[in-house]
N, CA, C, O and CB atoms as a CASP TS submission, in Angstrom:
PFRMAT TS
TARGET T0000
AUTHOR 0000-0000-0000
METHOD Language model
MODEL 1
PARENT N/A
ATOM      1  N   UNK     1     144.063 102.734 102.505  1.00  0.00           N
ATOM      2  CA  UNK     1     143.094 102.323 103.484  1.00  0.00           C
ATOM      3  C   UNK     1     142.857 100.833 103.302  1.00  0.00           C
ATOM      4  O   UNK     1     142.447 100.381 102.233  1.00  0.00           O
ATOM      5  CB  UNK     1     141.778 103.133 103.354  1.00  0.00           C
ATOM      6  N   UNK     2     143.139 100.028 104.433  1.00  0.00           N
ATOM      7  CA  UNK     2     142.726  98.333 104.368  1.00  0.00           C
ATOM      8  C   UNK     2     141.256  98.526 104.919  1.00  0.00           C
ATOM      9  O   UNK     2     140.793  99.575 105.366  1.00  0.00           O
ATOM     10  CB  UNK     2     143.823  97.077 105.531  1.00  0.00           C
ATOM     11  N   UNK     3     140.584  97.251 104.795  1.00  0.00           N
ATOM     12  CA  UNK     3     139.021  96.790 104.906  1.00  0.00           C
ATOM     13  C   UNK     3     139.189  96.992 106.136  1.00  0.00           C
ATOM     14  O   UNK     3     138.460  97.983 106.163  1.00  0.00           O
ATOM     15  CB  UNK     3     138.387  95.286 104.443  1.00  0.00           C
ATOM     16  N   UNK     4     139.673  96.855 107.618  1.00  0.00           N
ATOM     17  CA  UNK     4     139.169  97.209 108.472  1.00  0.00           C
ATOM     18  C   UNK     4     139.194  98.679 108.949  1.00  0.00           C
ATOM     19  O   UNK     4     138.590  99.023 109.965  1.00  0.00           O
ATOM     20  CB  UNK     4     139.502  96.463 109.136  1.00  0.00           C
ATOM     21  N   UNK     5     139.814  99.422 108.289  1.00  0.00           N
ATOM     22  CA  UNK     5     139.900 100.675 108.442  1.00  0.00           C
ATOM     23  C   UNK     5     138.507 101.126 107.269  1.00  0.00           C
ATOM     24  O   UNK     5     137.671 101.887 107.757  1.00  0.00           O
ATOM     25  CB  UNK     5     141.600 101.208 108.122  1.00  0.00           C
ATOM     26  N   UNK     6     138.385 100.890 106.495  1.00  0.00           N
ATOM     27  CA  UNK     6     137.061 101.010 105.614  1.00  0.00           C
ATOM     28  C   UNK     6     136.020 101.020 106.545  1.00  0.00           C
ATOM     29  O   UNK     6     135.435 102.060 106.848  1.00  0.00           O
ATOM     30  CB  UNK     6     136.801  99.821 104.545  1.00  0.00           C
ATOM     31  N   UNK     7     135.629  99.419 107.237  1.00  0.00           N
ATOM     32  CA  UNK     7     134.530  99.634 108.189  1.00  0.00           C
ATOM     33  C   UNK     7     134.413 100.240 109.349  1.00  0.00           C
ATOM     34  O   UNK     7     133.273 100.242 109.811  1.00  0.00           O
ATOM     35  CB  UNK     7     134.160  98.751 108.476  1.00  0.00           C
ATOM     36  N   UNK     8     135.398 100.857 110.084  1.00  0.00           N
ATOM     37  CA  UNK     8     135.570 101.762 111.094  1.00  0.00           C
ATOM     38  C   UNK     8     135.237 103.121 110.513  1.00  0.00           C
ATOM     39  O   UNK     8     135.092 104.027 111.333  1.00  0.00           O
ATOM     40  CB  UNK     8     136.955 101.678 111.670  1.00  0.00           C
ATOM     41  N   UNK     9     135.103 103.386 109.322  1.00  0.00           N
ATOM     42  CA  UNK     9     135.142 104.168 108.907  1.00  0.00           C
ATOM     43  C   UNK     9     133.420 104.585 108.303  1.00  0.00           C
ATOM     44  O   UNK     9     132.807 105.650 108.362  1.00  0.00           O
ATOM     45  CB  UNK     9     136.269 103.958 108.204  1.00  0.00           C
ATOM     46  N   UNK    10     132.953 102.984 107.628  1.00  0.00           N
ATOM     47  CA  UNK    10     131.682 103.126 107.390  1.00  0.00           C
ATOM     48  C   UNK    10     130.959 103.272 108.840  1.00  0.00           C
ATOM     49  O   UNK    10     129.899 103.875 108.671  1.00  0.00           O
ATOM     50  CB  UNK    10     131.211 101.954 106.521  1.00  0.00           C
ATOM     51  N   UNK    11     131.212 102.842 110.558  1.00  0.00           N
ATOM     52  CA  UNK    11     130.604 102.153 111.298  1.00  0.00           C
ATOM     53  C   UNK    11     130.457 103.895 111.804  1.00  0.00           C
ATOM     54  O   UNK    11     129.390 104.222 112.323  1.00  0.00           O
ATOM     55  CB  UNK    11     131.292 100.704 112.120  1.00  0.00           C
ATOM     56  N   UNK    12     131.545 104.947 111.630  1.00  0.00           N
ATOM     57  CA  UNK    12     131.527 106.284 111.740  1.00  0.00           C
ATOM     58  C   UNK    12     130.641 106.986 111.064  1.00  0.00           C
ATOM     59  O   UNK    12     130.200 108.085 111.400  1.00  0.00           O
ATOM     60  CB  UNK    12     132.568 106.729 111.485  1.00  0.00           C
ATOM     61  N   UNK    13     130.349 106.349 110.062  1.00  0.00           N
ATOM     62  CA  UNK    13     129.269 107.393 108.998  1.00  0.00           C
ATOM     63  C   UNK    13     130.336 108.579 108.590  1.00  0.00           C
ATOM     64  O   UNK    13     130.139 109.785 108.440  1.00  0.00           O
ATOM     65  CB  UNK    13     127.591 108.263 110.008  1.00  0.00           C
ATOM     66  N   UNK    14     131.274 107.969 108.494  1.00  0.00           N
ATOM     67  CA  UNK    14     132.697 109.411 107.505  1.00  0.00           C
ATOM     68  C   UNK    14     133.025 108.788 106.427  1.00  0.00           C
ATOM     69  O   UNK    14     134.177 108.836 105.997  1.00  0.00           O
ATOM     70  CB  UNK    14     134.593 109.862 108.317  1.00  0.00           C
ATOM     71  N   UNK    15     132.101 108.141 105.857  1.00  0.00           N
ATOM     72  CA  UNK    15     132.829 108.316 104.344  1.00  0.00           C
ATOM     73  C   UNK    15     131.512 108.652 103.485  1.00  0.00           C
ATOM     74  O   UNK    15     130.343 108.529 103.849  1.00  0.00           O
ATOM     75  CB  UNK    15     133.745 106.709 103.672  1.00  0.00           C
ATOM     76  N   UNK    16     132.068 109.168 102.090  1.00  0.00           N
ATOM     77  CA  UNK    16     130.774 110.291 101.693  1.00  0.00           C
ATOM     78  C   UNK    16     131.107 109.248 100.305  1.00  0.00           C
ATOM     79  O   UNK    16     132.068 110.006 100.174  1.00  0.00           O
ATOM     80  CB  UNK    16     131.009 112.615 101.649  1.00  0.00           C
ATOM     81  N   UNK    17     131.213 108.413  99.344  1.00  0.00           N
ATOM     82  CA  UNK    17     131.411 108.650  98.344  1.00  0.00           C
ATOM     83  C   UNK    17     132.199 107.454  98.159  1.00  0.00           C
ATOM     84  O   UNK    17     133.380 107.511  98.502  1.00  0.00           O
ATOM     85  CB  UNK    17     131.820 109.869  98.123  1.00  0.00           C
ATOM     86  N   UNK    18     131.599 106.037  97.519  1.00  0.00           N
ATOM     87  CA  UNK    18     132.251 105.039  97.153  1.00  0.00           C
ATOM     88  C   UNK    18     131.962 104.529  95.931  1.00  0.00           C
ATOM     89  O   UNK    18     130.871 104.286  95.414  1.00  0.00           O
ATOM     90  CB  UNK    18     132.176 104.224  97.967  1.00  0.00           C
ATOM     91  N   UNK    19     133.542 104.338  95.361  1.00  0.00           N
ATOM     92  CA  UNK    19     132.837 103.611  93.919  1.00  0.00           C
ATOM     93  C   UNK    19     134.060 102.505  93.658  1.00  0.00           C
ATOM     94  O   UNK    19     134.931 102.220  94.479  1.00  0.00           O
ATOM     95  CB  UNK    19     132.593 104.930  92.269  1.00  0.00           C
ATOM     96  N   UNK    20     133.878 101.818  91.990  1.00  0.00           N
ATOM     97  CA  UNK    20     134.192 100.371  91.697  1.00  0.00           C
ATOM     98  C   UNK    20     134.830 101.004  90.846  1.00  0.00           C
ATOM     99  O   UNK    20     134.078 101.694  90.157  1.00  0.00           O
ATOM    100  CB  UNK    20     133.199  99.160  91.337  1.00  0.00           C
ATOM    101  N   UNK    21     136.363 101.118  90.457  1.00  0.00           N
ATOM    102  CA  UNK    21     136.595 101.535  89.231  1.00  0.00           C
ATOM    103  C   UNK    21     137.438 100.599  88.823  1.00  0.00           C
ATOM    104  O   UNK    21     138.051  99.797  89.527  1.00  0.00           O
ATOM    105  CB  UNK    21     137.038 102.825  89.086  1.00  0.00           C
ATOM    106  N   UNK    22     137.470 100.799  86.887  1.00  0.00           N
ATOM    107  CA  UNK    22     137.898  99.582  86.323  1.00  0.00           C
ATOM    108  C   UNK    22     139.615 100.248  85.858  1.00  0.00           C
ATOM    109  O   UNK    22     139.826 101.377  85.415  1.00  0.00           O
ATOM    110  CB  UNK    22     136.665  98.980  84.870  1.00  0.00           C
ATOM    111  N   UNK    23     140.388  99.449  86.055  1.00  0.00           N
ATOM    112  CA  UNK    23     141.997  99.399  85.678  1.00  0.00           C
ATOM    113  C   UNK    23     141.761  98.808  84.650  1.00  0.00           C
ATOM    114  O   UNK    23     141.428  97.626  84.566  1.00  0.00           O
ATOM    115  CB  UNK    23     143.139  98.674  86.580  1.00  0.00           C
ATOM    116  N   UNK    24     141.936  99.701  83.622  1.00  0.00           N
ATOM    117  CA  UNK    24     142.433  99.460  82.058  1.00  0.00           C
ATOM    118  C   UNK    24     143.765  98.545  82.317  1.00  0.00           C
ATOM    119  O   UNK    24     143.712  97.355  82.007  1.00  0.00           O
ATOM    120  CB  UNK    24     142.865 101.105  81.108  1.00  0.00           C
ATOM    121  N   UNK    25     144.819  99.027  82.817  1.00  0.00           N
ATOM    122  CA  UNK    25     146.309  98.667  82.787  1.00  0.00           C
ATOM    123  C   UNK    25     146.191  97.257  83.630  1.00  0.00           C
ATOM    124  O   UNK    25     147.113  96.534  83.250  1.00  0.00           O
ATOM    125  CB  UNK    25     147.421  99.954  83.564  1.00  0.00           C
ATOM    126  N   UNK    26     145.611  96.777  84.362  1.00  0.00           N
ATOM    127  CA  UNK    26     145.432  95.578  85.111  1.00  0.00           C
ATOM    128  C   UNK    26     144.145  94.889  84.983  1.00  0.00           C
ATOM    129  O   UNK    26     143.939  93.978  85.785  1.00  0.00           O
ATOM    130  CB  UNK    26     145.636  95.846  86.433  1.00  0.00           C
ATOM    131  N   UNK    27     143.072  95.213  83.951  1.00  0.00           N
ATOM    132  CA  UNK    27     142.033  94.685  83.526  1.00  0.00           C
ATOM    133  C   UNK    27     141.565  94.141  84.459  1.00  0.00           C
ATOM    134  O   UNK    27     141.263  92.961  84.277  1.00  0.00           O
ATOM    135  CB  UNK    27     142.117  93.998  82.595  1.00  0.00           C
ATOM    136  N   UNK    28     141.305  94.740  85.830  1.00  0.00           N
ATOM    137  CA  UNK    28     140.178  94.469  86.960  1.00  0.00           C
ATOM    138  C   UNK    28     139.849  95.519  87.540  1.00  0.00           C
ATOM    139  O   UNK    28     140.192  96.630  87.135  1.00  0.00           O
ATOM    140  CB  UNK    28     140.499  93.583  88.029  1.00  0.00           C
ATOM    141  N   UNK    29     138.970  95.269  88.813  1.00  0.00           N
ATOM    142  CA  UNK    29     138.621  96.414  89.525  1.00  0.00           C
ATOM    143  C   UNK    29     139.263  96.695  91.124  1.00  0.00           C
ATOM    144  O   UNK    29     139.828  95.894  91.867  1.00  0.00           O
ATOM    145  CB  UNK    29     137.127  96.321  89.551  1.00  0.00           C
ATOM    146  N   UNK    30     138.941  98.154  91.338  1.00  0.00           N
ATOM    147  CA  UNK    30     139.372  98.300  92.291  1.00  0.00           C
ATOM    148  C   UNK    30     137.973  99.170  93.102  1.00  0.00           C
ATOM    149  O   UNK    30     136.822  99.380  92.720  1.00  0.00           O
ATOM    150  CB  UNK    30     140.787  98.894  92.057  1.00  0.00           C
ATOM    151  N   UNK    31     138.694  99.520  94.339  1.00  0.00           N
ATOM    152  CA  UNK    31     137.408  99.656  95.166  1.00  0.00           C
ATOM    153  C   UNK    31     138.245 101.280  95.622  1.00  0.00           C
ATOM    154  O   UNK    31     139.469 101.354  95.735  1.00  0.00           O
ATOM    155  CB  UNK    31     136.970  98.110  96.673  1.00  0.00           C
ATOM    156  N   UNK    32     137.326 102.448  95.832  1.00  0.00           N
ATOM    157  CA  UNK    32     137.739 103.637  96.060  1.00  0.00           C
ATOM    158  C   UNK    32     136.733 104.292  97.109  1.00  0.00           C
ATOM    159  O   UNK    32     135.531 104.142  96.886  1.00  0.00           O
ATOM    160  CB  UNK    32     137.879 104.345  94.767  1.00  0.00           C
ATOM    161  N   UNK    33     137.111 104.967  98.173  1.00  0.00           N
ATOM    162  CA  UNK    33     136.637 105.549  99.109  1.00  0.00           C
ATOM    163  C   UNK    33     137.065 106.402  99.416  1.00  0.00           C
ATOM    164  O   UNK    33     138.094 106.393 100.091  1.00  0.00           O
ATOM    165  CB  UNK    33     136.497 105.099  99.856  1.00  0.00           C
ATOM    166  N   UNK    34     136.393 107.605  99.013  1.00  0.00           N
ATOM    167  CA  UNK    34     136.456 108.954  98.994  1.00  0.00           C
ATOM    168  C   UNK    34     137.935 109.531  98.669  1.00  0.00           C
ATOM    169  O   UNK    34     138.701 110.352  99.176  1.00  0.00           O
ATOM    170  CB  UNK    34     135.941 109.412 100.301  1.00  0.00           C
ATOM    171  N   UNK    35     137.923 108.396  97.208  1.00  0.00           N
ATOM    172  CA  UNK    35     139.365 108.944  96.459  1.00  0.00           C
ATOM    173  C   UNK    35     140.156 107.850  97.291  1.00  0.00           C
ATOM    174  O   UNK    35     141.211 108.483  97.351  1.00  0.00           O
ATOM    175  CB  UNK    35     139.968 110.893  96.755  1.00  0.00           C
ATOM    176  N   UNK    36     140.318 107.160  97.696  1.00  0.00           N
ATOM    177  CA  UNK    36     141.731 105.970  98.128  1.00  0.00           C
ATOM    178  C   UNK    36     141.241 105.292  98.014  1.00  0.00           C
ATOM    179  O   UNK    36     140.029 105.179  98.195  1.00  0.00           O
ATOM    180  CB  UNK    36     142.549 105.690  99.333  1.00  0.00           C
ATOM    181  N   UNK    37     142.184 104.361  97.572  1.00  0.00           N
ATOM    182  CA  UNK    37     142.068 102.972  97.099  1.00  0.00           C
ATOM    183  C   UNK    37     142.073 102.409  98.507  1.00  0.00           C
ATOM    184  O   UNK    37     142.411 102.949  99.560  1.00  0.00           O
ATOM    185  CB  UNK    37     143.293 102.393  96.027  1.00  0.00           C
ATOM    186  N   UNK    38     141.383 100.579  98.140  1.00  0.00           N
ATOM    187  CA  UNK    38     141.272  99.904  99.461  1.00  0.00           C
ATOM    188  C   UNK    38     142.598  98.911  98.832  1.00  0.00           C
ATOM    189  O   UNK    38     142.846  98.361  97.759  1.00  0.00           O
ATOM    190  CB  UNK    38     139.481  99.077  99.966  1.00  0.00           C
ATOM    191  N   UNK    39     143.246  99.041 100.138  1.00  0.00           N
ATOM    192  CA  UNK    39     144.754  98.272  99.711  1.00  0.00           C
ATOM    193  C   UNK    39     145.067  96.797 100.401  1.00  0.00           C
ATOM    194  O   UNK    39     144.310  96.100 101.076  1.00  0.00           O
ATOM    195  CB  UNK    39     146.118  99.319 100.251  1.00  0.00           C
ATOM    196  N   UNK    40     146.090  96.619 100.105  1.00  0.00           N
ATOM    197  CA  UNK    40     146.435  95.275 100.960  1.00  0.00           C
ATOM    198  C   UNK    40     146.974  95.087 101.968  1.00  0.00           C
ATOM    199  O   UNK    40     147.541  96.169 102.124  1.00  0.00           O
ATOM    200  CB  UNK    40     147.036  94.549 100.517  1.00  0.00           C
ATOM    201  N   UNK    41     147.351  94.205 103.203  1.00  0.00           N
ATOM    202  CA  UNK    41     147.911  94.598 104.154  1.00  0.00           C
ATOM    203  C   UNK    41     149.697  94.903 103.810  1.00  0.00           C
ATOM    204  O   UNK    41     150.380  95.229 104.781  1.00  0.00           O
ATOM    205  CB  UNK    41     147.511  93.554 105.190  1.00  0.00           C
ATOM    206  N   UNK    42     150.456  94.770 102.287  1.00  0.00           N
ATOM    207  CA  UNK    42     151.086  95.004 102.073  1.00  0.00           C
ATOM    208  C   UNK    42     151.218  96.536 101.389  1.00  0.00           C
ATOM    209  O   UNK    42     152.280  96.833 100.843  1.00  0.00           O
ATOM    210  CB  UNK    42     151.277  94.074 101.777  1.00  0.00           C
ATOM    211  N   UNK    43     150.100  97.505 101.434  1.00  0.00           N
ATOM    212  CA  UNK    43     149.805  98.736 101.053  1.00  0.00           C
ATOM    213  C   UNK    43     150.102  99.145  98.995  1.00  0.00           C
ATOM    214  O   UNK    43     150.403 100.052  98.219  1.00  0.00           O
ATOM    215  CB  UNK    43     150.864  99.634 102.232  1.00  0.00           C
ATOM    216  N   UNK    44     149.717  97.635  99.058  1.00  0.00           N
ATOM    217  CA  UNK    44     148.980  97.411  97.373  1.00  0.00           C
ATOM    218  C   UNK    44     147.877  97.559  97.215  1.00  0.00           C
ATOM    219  O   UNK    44     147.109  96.930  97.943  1.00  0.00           O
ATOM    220  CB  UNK    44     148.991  96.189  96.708  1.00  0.00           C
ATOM    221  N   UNK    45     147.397  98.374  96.288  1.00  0.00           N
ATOM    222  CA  UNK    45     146.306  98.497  95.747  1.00  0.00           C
ATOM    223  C   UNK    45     145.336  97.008  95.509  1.00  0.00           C
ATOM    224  O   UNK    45     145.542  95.962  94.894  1.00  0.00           O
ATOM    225  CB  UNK    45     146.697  99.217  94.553  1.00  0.00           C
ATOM    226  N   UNK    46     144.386  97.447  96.202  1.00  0.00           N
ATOM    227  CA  UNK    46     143.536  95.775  96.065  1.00  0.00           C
ATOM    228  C   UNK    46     142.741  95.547  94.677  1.00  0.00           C
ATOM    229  O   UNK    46     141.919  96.295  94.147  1.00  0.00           O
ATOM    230  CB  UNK    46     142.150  95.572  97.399  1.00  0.00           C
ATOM    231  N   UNK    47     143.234  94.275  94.239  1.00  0.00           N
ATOM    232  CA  UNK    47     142.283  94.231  92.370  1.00  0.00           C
ATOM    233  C   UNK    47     141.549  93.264  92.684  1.00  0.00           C
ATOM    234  O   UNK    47     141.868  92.550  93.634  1.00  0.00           O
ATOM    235  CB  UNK    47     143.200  93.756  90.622  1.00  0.00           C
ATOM    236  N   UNK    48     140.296  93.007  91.883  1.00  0.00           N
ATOM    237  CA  UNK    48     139.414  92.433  91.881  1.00  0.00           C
ATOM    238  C   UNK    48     139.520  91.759  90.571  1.00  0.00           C
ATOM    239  O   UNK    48     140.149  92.397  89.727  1.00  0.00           O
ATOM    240  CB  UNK    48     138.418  93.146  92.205  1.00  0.00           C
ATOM    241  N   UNK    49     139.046  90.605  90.209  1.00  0.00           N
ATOM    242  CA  UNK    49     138.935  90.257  88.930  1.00  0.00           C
ATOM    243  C   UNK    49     137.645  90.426  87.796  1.00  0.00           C
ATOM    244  O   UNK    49     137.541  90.547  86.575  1.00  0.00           O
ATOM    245  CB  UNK    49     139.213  89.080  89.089  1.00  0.00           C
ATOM    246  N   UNK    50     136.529  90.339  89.258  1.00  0.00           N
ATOM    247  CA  UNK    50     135.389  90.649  88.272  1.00  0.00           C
ATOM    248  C   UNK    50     134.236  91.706  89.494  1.00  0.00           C
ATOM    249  O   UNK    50     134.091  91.534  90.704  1.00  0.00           O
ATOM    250  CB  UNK    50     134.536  88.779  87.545  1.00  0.00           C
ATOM    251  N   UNK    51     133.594  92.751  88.600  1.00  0.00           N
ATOM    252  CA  UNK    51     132.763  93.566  89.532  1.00  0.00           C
ATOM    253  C   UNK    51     131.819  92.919  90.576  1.00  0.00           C
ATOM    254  O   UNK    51     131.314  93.547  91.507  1.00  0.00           O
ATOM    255  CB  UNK    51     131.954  94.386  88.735  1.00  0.00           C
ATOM    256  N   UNK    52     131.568  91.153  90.244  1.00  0.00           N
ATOM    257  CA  UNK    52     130.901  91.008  91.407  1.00  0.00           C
ATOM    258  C   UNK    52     131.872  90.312  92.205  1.00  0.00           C
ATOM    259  O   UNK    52     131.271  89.612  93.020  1.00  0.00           O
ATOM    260  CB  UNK    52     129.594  90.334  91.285  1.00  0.00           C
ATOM    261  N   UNK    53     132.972  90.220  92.302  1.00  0.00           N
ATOM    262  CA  UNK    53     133.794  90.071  93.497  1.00  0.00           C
ATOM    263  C   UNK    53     133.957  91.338  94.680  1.00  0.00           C
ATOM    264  O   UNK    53     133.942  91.235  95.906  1.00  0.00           O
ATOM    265  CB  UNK    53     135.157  89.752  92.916  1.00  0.00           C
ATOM    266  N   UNK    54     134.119  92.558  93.821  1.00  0.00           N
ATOM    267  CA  UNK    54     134.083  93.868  94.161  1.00  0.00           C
ATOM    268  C   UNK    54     133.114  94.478  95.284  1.00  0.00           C
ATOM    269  O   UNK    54     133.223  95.158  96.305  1.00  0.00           O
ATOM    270  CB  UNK    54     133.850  94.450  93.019  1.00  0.00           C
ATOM    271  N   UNK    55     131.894  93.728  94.374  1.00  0.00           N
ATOM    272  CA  UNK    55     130.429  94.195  94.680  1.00  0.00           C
ATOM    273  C   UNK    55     130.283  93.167  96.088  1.00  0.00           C
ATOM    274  O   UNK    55     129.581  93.622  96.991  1.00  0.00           O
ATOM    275  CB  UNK    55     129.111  93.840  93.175  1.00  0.00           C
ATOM    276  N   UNK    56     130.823  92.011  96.269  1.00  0.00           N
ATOM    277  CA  UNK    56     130.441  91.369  97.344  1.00  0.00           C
ATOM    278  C   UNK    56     130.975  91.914  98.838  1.00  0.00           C
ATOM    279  O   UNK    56     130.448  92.092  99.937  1.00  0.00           O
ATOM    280  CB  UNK    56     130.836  90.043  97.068  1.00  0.00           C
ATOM    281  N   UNK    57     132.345  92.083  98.254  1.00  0.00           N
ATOM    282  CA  UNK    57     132.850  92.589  99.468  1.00  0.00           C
ATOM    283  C   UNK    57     132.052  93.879  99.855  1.00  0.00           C
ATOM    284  O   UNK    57     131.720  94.183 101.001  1.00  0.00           O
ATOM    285  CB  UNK    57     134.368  92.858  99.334  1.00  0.00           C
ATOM    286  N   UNK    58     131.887  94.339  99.115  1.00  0.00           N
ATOM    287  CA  UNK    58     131.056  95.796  99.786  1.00  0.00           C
ATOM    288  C   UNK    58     129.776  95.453 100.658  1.00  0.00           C
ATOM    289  O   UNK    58     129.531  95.820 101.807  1.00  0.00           O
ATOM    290  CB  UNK    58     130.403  96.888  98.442  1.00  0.00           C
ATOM    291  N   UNK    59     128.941  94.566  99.721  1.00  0.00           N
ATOM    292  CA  UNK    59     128.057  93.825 100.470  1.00  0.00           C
ATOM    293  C   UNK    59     128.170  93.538 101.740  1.00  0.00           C
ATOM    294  O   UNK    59     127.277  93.710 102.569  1.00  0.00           O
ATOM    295  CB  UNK    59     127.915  92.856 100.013  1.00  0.00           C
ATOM    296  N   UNK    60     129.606  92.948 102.027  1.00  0.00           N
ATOM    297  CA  UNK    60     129.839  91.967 103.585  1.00  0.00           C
ATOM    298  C   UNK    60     130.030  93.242 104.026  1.00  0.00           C
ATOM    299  O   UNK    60     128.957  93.508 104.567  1.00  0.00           O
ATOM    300  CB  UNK    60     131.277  90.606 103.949  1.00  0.00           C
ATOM    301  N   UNK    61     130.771  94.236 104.132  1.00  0.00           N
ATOM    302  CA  UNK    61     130.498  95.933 104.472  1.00  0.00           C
ATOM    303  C   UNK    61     129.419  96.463 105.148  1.00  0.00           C
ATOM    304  O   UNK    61     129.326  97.095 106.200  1.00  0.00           O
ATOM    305  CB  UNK    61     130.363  96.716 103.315  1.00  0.00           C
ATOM    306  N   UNK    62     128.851  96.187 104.565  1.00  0.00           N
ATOM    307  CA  UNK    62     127.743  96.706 104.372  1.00  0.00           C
ATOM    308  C   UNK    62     127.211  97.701 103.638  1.00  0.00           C
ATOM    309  O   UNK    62     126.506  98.675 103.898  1.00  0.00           O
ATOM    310  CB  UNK    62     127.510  96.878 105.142  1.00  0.00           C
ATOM    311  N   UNK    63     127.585  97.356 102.893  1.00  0.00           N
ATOM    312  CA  UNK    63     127.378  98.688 101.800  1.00  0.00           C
ATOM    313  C   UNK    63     127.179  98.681 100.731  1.00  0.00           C
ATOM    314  O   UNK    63     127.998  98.226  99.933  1.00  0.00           O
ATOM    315  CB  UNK    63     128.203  99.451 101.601  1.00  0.00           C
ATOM    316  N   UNK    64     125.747  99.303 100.289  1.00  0.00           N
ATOM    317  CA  UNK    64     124.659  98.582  99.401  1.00  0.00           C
ATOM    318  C   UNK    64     124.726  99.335  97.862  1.00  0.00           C
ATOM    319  O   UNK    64     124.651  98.883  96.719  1.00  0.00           O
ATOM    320  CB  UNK    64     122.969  98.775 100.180  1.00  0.00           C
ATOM    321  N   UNK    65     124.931 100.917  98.498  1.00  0.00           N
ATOM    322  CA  UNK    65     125.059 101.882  97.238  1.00  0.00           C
ATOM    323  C   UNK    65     126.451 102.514  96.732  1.00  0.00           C
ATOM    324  O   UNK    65     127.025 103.403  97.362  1.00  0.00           O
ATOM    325  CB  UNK    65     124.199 103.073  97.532  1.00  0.00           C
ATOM    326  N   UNK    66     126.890 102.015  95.638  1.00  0.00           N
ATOM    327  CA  UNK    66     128.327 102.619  95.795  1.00  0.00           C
ATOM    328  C   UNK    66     127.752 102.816  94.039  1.00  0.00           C
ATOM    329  O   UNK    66     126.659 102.432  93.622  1.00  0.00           O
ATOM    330  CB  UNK    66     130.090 101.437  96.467  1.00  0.00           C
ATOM    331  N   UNK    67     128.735 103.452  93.294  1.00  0.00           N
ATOM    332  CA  UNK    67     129.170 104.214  91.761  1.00  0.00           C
ATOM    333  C   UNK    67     130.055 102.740  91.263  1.00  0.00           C
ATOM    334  O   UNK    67     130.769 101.969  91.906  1.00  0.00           O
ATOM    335  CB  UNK    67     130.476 106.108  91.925  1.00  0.00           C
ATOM    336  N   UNK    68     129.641 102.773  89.860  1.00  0.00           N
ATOM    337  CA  UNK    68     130.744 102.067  89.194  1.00  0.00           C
ATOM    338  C   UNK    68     131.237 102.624  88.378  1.00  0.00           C
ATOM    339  O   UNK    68     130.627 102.461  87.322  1.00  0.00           O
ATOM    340  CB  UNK    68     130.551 101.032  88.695  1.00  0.00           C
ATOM    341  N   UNK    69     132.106 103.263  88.285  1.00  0.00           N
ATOM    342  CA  UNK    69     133.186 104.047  87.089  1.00  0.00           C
ATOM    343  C   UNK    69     134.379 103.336  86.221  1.00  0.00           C
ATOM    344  O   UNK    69     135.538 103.110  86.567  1.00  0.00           O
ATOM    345  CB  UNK    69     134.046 105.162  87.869  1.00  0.00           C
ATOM    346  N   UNK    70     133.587 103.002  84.734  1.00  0.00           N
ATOM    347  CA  UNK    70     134.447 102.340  83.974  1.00  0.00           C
ATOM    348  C   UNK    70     135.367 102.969  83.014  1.00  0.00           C
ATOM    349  O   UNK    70     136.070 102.405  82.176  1.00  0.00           O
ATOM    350  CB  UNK    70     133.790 101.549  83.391  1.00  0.00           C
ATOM    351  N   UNK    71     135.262 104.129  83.245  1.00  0.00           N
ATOM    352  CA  UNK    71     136.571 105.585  82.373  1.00  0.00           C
ATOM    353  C   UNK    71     137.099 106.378  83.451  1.00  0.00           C
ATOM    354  O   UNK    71     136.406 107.223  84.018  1.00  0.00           O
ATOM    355  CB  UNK    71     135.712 107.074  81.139  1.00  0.00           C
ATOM    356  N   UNK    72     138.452 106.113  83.798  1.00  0.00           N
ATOM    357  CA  UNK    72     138.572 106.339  84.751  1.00  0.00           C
ATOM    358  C   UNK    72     139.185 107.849  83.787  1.00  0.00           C
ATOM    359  O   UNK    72     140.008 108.286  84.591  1.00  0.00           O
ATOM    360  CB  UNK    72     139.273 105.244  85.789  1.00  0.00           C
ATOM    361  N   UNK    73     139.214 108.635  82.797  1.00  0.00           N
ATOM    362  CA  UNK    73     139.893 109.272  81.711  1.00  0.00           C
ATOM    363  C   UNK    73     138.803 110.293  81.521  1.00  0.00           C
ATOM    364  O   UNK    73     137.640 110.091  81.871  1.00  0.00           O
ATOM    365  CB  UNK    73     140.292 108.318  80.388  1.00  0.00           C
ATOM    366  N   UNK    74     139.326 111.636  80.829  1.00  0.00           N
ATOM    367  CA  UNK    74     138.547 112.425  80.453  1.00  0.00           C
ATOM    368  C   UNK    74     137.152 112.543  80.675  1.00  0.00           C
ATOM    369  O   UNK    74     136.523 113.473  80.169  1.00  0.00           O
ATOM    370  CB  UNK    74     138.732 112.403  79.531  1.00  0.00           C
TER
END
């Protein structure tokens, strides 16, 4: 899912469930909506470097309450 499909999606009120999770293996974050990653227009997984880069974009979203999950493991 790319960011404009995200907000078509928030602008629907169909997505139940967003969070920030941290990549051990790429030591940044990524952004997840209802289980998919938000990708690139090259259908790469989008990384963040730090949670408030993460956190902003959601912001411009609009979207105020999301989960941050830093074990993505057991």
């Amino acid at each position: 899912m790319n960011e404009r499909d995200m907000k078509l999606l928030l602008d629907a009120q169909a997505l139940k469930k967003i969070q920030v999770h941290y990549g051990v293996m790429s030591q940044g974050y990524m952004i997840v909506a209802d289980g998919k990653p938000l990708e690139t227009g090259k259908k790469e997984t989008r990384e963040f470097k730090t949670l408030d880069a993460a956190a902003k974009l959601l912001f411009k979203l609009g979207i105020a309450d999301f989960a941050v999950k830093l074990k993505t493991t057991g």
